[in-house]
N, CA, C and O atoms as a GROMACS GRO file, in nm:
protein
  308
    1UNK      N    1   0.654   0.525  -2.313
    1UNK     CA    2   0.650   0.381  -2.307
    1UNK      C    3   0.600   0.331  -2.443
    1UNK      O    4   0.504   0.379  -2.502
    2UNK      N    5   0.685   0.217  -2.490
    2UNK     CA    6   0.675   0.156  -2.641
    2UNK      C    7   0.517   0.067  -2.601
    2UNK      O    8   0.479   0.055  -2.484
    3UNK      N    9   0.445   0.015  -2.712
    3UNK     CA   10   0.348  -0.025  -2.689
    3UNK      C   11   0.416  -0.170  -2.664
    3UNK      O   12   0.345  -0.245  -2.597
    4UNK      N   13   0.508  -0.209  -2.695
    4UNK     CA   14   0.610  -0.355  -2.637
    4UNK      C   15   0.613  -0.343  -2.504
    4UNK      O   16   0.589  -0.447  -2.444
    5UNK      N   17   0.636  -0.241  -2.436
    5UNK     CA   18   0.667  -0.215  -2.273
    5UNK      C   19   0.559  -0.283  -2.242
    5UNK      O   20   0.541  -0.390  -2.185
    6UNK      N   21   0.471  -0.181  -2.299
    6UNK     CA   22   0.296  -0.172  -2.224
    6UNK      C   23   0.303  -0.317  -2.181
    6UNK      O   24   0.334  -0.361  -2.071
    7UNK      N   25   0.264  -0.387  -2.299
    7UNK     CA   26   0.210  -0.526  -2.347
    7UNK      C   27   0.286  -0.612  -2.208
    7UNK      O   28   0.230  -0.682  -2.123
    8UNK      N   29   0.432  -0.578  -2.222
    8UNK     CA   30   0.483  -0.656  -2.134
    8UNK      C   31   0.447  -0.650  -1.981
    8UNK      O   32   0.432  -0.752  -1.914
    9UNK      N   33   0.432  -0.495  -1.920
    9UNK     CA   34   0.408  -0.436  -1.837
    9UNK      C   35   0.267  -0.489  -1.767
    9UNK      O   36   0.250  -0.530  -1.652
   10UNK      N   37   0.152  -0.474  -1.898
   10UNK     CA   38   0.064  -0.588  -1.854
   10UNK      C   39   0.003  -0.704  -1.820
   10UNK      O   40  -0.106  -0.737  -1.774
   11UNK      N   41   0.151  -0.780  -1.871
   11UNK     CA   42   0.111  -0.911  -1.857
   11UNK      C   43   0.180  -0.989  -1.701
   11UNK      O   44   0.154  -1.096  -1.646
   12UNK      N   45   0.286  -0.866  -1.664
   12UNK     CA   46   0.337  -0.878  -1.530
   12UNK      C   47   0.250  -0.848  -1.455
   12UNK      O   48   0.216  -0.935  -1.376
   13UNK      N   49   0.185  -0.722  -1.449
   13UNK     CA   50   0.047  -0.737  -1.377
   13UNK      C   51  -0.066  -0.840  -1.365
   13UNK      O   52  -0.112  -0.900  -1.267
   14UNK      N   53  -0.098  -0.841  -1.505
   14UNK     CA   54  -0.165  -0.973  -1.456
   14UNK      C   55  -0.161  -1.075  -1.416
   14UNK      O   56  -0.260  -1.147  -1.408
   15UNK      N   57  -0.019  -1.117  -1.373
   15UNK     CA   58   0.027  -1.252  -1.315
   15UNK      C   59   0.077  -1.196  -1.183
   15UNK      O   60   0.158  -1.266  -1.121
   16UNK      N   61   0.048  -1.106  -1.144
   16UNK     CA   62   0.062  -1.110  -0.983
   16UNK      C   63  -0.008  -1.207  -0.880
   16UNK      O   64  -0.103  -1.275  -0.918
   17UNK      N   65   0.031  -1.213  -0.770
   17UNK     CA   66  -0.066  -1.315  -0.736
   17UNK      C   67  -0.165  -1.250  -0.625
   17UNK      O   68  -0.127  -1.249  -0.508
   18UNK      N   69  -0.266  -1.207  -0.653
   18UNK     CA   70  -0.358  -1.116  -0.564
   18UNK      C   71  -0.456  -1.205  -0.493
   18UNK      O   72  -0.506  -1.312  -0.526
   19UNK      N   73  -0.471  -1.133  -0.390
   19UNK     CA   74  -0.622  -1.175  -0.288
   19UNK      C   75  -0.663  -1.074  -0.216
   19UNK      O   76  -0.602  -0.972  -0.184
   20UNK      N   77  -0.794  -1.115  -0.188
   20UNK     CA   78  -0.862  -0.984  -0.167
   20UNK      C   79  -0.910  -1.018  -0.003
   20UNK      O   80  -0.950  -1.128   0.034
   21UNK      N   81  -0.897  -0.903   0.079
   21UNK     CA   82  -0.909  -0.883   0.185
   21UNK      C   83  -1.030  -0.820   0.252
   21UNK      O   84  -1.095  -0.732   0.197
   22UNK      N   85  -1.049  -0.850   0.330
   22UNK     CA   86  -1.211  -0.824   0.406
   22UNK      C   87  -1.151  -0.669   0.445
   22UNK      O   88  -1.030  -0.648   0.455
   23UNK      N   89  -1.241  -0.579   0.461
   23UNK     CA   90  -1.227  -0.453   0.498
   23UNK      C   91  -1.180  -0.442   0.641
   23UNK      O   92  -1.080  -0.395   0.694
   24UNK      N   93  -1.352  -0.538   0.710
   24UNK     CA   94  -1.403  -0.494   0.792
   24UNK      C   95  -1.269  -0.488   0.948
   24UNK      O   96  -1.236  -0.388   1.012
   25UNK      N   97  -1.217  -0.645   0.969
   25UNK     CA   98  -1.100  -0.646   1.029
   25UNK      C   99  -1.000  -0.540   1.050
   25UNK      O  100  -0.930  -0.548   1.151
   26UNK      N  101  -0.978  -0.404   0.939
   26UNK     CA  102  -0.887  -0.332   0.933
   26UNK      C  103  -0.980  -0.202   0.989
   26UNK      O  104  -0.910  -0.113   1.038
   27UNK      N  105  -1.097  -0.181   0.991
   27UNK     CA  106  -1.149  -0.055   0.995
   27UNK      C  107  -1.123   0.010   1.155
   27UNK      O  108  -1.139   0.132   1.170
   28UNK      N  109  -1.081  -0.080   1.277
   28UNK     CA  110  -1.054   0.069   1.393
   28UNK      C  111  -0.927   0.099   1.366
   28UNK      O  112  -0.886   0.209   1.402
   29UNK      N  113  -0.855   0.027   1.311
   29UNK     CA  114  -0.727   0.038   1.348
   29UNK      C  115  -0.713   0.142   1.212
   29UNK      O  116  -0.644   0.238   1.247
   30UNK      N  117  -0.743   0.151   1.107
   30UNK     CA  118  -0.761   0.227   1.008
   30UNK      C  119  -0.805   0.371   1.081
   30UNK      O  120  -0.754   0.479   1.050
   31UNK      N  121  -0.893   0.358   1.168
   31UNK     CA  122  -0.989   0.480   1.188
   31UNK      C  123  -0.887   0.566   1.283
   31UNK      O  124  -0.880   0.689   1.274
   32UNK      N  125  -0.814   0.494   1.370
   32UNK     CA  126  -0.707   0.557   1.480
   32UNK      C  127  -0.602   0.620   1.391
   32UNK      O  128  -0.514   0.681   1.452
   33UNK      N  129  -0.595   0.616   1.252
   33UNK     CA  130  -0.532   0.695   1.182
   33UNK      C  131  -0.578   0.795   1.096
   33UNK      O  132  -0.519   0.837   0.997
   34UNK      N  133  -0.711   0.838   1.150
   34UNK     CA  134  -0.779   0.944   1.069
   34UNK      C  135  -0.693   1.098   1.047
   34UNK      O  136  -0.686   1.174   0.951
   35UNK      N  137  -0.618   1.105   1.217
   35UNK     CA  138  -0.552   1.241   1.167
   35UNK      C  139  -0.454   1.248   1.099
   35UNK      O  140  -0.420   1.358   1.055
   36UNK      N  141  -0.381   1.132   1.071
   36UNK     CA  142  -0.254   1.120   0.983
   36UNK      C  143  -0.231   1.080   0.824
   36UNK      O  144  -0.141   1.086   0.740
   37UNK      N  145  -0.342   1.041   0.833
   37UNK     CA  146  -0.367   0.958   0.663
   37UNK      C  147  -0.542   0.941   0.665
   37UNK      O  148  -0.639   0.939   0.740
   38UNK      N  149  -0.502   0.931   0.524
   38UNK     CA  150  -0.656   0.960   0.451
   38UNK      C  151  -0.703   0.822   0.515
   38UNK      O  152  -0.637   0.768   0.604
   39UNK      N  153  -0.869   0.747   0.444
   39UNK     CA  154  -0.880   0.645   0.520
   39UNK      C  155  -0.849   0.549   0.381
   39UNK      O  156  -0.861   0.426   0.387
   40UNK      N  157  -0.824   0.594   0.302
   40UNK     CA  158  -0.765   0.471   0.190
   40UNK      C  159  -0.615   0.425   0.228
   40UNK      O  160  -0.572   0.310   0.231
   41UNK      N  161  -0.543   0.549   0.257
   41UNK     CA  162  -0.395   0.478   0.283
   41UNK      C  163  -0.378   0.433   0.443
   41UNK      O  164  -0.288   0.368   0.497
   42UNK      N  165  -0.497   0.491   0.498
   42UNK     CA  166  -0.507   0.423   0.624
   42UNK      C  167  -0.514   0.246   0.642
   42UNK      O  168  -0.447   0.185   0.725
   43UNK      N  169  -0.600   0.187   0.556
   43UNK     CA  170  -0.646   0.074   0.534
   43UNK      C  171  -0.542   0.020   0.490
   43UNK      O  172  -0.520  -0.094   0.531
   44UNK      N  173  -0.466   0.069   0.415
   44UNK     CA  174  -0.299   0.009   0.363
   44UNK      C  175  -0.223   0.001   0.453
   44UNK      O  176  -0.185  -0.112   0.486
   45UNK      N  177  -0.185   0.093   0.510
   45UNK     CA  178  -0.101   0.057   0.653
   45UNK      C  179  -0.160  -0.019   0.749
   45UNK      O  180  -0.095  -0.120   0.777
   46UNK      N  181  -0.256  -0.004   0.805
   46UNK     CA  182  -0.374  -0.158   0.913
   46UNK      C  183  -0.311  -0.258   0.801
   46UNK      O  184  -0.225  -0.342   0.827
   47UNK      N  185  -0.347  -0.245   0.719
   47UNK     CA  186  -0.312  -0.451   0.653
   47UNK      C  187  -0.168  -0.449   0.654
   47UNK      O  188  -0.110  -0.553   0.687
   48UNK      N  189  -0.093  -0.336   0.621
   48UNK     CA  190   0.126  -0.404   0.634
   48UNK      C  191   0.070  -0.416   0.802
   48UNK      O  192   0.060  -0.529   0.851
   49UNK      N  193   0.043  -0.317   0.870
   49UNK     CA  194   0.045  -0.395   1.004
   49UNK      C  195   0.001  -0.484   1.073
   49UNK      O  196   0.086  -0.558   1.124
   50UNK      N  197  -0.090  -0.502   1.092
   50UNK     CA  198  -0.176  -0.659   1.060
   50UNK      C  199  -0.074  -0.772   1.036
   50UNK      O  200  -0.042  -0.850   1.125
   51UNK      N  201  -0.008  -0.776   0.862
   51UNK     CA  202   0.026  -0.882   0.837
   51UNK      C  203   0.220  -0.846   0.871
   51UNK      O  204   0.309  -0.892   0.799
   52UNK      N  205   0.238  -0.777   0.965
   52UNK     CA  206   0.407  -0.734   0.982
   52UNK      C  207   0.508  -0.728   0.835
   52UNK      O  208   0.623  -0.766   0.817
   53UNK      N  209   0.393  -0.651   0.727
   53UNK     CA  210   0.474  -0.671   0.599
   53UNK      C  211   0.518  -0.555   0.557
   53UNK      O  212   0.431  -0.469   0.569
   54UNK      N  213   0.623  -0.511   0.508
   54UNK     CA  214   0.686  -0.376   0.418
   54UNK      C  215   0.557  -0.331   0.327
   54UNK      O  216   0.486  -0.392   0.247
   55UNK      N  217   0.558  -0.204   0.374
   55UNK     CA  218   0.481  -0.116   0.298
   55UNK      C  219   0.560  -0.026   0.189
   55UNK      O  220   0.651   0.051   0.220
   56UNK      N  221   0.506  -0.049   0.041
   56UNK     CA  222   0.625  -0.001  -0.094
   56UNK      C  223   0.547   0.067  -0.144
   56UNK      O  224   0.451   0.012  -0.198
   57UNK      N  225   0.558   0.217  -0.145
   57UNK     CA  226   0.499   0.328  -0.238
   57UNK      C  227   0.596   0.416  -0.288
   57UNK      O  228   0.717   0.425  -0.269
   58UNK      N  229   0.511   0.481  -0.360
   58UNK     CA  230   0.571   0.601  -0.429
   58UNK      C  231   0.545   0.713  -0.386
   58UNK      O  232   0.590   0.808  -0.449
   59UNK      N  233   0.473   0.734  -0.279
   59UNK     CA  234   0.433   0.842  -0.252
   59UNK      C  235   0.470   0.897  -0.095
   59UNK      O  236   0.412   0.870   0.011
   60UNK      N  237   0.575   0.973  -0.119
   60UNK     CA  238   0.640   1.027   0.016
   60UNK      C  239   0.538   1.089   0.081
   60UNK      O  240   0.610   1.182   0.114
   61UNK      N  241   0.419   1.123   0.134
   61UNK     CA  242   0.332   1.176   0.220
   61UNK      C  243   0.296   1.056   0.316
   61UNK      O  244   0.316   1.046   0.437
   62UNK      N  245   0.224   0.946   0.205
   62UNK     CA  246   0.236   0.807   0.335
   62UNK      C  247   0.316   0.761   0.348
   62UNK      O  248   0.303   0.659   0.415
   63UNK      N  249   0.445   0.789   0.304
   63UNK     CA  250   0.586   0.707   0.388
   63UNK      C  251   0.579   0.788   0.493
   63UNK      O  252   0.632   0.742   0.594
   64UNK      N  253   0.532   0.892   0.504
   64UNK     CA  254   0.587   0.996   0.635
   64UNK      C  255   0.482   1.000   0.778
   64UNK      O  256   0.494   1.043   0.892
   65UNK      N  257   0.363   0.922   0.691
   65UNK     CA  258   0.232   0.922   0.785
   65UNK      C  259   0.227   0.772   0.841
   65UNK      O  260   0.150   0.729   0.928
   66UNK      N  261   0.328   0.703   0.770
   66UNK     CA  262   0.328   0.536   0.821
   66UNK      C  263   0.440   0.528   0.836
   66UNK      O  264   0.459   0.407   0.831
   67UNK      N  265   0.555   0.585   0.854
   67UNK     CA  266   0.691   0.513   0.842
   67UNK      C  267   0.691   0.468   1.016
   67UNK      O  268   0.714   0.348   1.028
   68UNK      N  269   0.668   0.544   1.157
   68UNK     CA  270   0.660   0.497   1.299
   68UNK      C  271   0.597   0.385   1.308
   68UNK      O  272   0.630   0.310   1.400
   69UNK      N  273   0.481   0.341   1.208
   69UNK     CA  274   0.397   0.205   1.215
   69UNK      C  275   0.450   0.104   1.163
   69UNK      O  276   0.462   0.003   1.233
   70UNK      N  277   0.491   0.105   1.039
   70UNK     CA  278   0.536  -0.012   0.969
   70UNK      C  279   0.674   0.047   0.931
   70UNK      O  280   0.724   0.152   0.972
   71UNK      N  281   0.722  -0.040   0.846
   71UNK     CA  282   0.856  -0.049   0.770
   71UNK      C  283   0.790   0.004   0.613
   71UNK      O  284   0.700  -0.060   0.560
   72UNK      N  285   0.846   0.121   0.554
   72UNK     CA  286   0.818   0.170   0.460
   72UNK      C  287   0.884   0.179   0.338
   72UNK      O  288   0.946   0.285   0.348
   73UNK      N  289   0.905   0.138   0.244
   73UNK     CA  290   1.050   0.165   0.117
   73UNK      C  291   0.973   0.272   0.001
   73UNK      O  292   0.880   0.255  -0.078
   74UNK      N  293   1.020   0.336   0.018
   74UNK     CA  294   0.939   0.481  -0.032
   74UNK      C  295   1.051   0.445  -0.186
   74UNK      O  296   1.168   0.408  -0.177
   75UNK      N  297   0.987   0.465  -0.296
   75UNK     CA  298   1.055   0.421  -0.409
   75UNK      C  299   1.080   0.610  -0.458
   75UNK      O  300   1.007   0.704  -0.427
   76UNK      N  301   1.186   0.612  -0.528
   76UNK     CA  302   1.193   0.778  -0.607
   76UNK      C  303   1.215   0.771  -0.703
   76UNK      O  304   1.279   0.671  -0.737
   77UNK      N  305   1.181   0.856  -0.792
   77UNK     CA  306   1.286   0.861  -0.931
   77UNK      C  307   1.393   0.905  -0.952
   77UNK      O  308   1.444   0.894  -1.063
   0.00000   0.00000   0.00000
């Protein structure tokens, strides 16, 4: 990546439009997924489910541990 990418790359990030979410609301429903997912990507799937939203990673282990819960778009190279 050119340091032009970067620059650009960062400035798309920083104009996302983020908010930050209370934990606490997500933690049983997080916890009922202890045997399937860690409790970080647990907490990711409770909030797509929670808010009925597409869950977008890169990482085919939690597409495979969330795909029955939510709607998943597992990105590849």
């Amino acid at each position: 990546m050119t340091v032009t990418d970067a620059t650009i790359a960062l400035e798309l990030v920083a104009n996302l439009p983020a908010e930050r979410v209370a934990l606490s609301p997500l933690l049983r429903d997080a916890f009922a997924l202890r045997d399937r997912l860690s409790a970080f990507d647990a907490l990711y799937v409770a909030l797509a489910a929670r808010r009925r939203a597409r869950l977008v990673t890169l990482d085919a282990r939690l597409a495979r541990g969330a795909g029955d819960l939510v709607e998943v778009v597992l990105i590849t190279s």
